[in-house]
C-alpha positions in Angstrom: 114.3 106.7 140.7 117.6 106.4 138.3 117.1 108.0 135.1 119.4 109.9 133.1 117.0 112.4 132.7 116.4 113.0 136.2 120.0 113.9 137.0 120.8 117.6 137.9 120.8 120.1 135.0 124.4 120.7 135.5 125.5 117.3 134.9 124.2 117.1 131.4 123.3 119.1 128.2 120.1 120.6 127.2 117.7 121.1 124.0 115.8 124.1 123.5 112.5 124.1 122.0 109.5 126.8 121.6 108.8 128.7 124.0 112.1 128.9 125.5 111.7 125.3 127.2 114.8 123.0 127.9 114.7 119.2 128.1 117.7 116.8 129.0 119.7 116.2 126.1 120.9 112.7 127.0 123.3 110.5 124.8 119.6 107.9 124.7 117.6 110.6 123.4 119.8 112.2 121.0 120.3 108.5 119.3 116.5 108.4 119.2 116.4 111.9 117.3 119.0 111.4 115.0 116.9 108.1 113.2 115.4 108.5 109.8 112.2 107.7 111.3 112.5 111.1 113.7 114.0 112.9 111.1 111.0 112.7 108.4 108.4 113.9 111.4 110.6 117.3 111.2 108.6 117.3 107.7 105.4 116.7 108.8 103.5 119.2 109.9 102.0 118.5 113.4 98.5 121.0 112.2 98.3 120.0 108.3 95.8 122.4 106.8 95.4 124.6 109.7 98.8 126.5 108.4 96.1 127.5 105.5 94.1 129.2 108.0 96.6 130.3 110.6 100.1 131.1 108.7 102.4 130.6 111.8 100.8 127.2 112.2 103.8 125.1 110.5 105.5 123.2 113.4 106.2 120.0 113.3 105.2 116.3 114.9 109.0 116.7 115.6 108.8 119.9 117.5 105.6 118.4 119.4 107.5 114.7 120.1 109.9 117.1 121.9 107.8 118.8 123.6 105.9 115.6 125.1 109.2 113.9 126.5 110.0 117.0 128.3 106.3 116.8 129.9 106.9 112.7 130.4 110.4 113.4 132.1 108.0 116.3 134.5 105.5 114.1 134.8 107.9 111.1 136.1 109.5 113.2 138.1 106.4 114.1 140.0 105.2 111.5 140.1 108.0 109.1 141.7 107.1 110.4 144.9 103.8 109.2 144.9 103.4 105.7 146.8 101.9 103.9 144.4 103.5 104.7 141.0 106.4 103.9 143.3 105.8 100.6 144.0 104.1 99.4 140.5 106.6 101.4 138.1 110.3 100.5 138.1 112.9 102.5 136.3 112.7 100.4 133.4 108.9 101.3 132.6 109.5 104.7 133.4 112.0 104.7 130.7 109.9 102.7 128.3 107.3 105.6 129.1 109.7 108.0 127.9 110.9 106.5 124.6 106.9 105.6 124.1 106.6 109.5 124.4 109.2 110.6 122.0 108.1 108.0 119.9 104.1 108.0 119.8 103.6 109.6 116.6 106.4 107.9 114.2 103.4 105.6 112.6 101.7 109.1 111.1 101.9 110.3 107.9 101.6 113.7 106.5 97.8 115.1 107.0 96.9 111.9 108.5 94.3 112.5 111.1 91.3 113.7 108.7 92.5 111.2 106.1 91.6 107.9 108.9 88.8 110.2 109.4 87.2 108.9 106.1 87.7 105.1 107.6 88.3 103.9 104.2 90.0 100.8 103.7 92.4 101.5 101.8 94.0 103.9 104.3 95.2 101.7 107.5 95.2 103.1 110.9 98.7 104.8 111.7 99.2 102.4 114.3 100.1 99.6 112.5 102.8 101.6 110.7 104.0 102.6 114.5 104.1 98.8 115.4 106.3 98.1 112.5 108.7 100.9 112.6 109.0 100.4 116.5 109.9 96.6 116.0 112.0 96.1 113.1 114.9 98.4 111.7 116.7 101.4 113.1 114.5 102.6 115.8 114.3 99.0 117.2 117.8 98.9 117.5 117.9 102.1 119.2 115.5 101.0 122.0 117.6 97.6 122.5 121.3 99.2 122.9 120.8 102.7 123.8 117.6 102.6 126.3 118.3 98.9 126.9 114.1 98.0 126.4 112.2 95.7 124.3 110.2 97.6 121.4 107.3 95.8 122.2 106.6 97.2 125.9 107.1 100.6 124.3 105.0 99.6 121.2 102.3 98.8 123.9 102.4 102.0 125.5 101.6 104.7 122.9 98.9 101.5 121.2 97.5 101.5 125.2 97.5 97.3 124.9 99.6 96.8 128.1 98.0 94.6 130.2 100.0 94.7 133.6 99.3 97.3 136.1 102.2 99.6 135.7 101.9 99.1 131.3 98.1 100.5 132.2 98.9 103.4 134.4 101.6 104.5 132.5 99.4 104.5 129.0 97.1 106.7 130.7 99.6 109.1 131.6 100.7 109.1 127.7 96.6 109.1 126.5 93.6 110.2 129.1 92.2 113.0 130.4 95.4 114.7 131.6 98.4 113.3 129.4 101.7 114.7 128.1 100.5 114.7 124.5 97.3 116.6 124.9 99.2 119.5 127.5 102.4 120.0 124.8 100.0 120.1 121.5 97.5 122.4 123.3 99.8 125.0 124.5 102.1 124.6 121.2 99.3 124.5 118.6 97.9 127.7 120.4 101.3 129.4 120.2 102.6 128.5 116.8 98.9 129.6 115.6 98.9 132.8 116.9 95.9 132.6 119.7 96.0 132.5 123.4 93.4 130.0 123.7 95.4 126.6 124.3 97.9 128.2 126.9 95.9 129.4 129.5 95.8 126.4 131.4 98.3 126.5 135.0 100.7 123.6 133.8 102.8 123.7 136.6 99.7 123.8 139.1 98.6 120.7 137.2 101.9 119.1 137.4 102.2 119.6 141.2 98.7 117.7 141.6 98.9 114.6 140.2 99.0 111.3 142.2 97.9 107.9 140.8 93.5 107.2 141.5 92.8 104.3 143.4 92.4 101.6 141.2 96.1 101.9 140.6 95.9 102.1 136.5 95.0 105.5 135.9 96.2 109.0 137.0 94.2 111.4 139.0 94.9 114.5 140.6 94.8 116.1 144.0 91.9 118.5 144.7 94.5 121.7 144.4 94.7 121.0 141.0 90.8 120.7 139.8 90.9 124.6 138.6 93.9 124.1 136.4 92.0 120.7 135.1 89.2 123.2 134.5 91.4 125.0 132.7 92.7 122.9 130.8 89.1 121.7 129.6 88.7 124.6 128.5 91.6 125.1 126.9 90.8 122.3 124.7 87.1 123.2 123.9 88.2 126.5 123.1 91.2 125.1 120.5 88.7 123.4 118.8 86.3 125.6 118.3 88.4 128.4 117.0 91.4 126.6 115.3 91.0 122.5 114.9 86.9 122.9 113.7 87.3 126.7 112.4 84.6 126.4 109.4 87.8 127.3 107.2 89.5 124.7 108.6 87.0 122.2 107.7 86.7 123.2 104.4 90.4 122.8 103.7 89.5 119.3 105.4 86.5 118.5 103.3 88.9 119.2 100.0 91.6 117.3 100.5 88.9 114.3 101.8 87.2 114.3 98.6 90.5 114.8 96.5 91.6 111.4 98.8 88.5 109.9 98.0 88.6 110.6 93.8 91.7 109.3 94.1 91.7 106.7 96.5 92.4 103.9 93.5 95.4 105.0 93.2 97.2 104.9 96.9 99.8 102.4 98.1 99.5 102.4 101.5 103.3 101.1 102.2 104.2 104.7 100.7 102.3 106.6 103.1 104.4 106.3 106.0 107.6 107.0 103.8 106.2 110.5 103.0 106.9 113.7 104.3 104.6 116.8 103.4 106.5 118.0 100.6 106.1 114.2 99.1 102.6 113.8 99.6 101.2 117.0 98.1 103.5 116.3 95.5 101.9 112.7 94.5 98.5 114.2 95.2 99.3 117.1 92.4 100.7 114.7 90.0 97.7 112.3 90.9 94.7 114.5 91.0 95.7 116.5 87.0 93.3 115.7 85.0 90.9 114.5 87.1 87.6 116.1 88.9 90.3 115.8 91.8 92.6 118.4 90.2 90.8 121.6 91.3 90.8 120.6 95.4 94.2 119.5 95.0 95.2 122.6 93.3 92.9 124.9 95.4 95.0 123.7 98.4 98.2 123.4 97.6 98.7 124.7 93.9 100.2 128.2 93.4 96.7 130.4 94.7 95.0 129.4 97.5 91.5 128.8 97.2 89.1 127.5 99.8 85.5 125.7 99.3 82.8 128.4 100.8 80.7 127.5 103.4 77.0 127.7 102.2 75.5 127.0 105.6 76.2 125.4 108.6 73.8 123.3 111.3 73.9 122.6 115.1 72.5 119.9 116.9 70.7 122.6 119.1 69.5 124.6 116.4 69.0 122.3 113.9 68.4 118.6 115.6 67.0 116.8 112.9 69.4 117.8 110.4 72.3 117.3 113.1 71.0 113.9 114.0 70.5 112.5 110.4 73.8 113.3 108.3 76.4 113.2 112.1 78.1 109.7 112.0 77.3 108.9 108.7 80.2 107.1 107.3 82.3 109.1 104.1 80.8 107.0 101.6 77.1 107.9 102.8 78.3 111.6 102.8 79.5 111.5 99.3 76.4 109.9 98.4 74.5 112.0 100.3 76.4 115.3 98.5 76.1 113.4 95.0 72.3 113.4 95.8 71.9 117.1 96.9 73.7 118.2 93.6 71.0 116.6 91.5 68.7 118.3 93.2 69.8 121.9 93.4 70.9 121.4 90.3 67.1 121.2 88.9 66.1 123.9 91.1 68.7 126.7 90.4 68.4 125.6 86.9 72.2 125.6 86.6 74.6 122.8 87.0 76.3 122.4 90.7 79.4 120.3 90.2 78.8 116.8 92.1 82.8 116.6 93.0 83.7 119.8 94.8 79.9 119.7 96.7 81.5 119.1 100.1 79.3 117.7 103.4 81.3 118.2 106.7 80.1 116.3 109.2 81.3 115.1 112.9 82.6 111.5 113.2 80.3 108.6 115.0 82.1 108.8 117.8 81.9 111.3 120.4 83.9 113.2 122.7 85.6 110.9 125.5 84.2 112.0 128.7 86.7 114.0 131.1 86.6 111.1 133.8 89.4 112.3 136.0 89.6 110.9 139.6 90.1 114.0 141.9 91.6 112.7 146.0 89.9 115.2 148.5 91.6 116.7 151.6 92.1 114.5 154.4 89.4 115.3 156.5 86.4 115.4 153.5 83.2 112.7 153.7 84.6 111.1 150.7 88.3 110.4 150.1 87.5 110.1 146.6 85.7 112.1 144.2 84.9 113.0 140.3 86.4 115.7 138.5 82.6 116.1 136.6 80.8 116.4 140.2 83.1 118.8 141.2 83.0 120.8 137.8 80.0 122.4 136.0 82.5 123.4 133.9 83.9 120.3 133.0 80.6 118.6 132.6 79.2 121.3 130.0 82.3 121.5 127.8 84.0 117.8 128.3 81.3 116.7 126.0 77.9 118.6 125.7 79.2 121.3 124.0 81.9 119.5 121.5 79.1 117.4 120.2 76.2 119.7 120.1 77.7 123.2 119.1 81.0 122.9 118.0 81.1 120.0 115.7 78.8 121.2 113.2 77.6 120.1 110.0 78.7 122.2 107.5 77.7 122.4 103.5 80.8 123.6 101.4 80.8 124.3 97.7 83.3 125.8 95.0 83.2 129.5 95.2 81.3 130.4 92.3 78.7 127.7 92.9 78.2 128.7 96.8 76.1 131.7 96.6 73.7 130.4 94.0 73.5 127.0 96.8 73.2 129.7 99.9 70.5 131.7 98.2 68.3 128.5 97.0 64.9 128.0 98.7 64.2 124.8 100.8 68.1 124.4 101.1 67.6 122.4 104.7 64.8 120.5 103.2 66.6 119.6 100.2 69.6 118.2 102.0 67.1 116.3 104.6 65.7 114.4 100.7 68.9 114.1 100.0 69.8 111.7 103.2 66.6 109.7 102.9 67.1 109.1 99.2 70.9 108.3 99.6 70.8 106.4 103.1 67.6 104.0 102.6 
């Protein structure tokens, strides 16, 4: 397959990025990465609040964007000698690939992911921003001249709408199980933070295994690479545990929710997408004075840092009914459901607890996305074909089981000199269980 990215090293220049990775530096790409729209991800953080947390943690979407087309140019590369992406993906959708990996994150805006988290409508979905930066103005013009594609076929890529055979293969190569955004932000989310957790998964093992499953619309990999899979499984469980739900973390999160949500009157959305980080805290400071938003606003990002304690936290396996009751609820329930606990710990310390910066952290309705991976056995195996779960305990404990039941907790957060008076208070589980029946009726 033709691409310019393919060519020999020699023949062209290079870009270095963390950890002392090169990808092809071709005349395409660096017209891509010299747009406005490229240039404002360099000043979005690709972690948000984690850099509260975990100082080093301050790279940005434009570091990761990188660091996915070098994977999509590996994975291409790979996979061009397998028969089938041969014959459904010509050199024109493997570049629309690329550009759709360069390119997937230009719809967010700074601290966006636990902002859609709250669902609200007054916050659209990134995507939509992605669609109309993709198909009007400069980067549109970009794709047409200097990658010579339509932006709607990449547009359909990263939204995972293509409908033709090689469109659905190549989106799952972009978003699924194995895909070129989850390897680069795993491995560079685990270095920039400081951890080993993330890159201790065989990427080059994992490249060398992949073919295309069966049906012809997904990728799968060959049986040598089910213990880097594995790996990388728990890689991911591992990442999240320690730095993504670190109960730190989620306080941070649980702030700058409820600042959103106190202030939510007062968004434009068209703005959001114009903002880097330094622009958004800024309106959120200038926003938030004044109001019971200003102490989380100022708690995160004002001149002293200071972090919501955790009063207590619940399990689905410890704590099942709890679990089961507040997980899934949707922001404005947990709001109400915090406004309600407030009252009532409030008549039984005897001492006001401050309805506002009461925080409930809970996990999202939807769960964990399976790790359905399509594994092709050694020629002379009973069955050509099998799943990565029926080969993997591993995979089937930690794909799902344990992201829903242990790791996404329920957590209670308060302001630090309310928290010890809430952690101390009798009945606390019971309380909050009233709470969720008087709020969610």
């Amino acid at each position: 397959m033709h691409l310019p990215e393919l060519e020999p090293a020699t023949s062209r220049s290079t870009l270095r990025i963390p950890p002392g990775l090169s990808l092809p530096l071709t005349p395409r790409l660096q017209a891509a990465i010299d747009t406005a729209d490229m240039r404002r991800l360099a000043r979005v953080g690709q972690l948000g609040l984690v850099s509260l947390v975990y100082p080093g943690a301050v790279h940005s979407r434009f570091e990761h964007s990188l660091g996915v087309f070098r994977l999509a140019v590996a994975f291409v590369d790979r996979l061009q000698a397998d028969e089938t992406f041969a014959e459904l993906v010509s050199p024109e959708d493997a570049s629309a690939f690329l550009a759709a990996s360069l390119l997937h994150d230009v719809g967010h805006w700074p601290f966006c992911h636990p902002i859609e988290d709250m669902r609200l409508a007054e916050f659209p979905r990134h995507e939509s921003f992605l669609r109309s930066i993709l198909l009007g103005g400069e980067l549109a013009d970009v794709l047409r001249r200097d990658w010579g594609l339509a932006p709607e076929r990449v547009a359909s890529l990263v939204e995972g709408t293509a409908d033709d055979p090689a469109g659905r293969l190549l989106a799952s190569l972009l978003s699924g199980p194995v895909d070129v955004d989850k390897m680069d932000y795993l491995a560079r989310d685990s270095l920039h933070a400081g951890v080993p957790y993330g890159r201790h998964f065989d990427e080059e093992r994992l490249l060398a295994s992949l073919c295309v499953a069966p049906d012809g619309g997904s990728l799968a990999i060959t049986s040598k690479g089910v213990t880097a899979a594995e790996l990388l499984v728990f890689a991911r469980y591992v990442m999240f545990s320690e730095v993504y739900w670190h109960h730190a973390v989620r306080a941070a999160t649980a702030m700058l929710q409820r600042a959103v949500w106190l202030l939510r009157d007062r968004v434009e959305p068209s703005q959001l997408v114009r903002f880097d980080d330094s622009a958004f805290v800024g309106w959120l400071r200038t926003a938030a004075a004044g109001t019971p938003a200003e102490p989380l606003a100022e708690g995160l990002f004002g001149s002293k840092r200071t972090l919501a304690k955790r009063v207590v936290s619940f399990d689905a396996r410890e704590h099942p009914e709890l679990h089961a009751a507040v997980a899934g609820r949707s922001y404005v329930e947990l709001v109400t459901i915090a406004e309600r606990l407030a009252e009532r710990l409030t008549a039984s310390l005897r001492r006001p607890i401050t309805a506002a910066t009461l925080l409930l952290d809970a996990p999202p309705a939807e769960k964990e996305v399976e790790f359905r991976l399509d594994v092709r056995m050694p020629p002379r195996s009973t069955k050509p074909w099998r799943s990565l779960e029926s080969l993997s305990p591993v995979v089937r404990a930690l794909a799902h089981e344990q992201f829903d039941d242990l790791v996404k907790q329920v957590r209670l957060f308060a302001a630090p000199d309310e928290a010890a008076a809430i952690q101390n208070s009798d009945g606390l589980e019971e309380l909050l269980l009233e709470a969720v029946r008087d709020a969610c009726v």
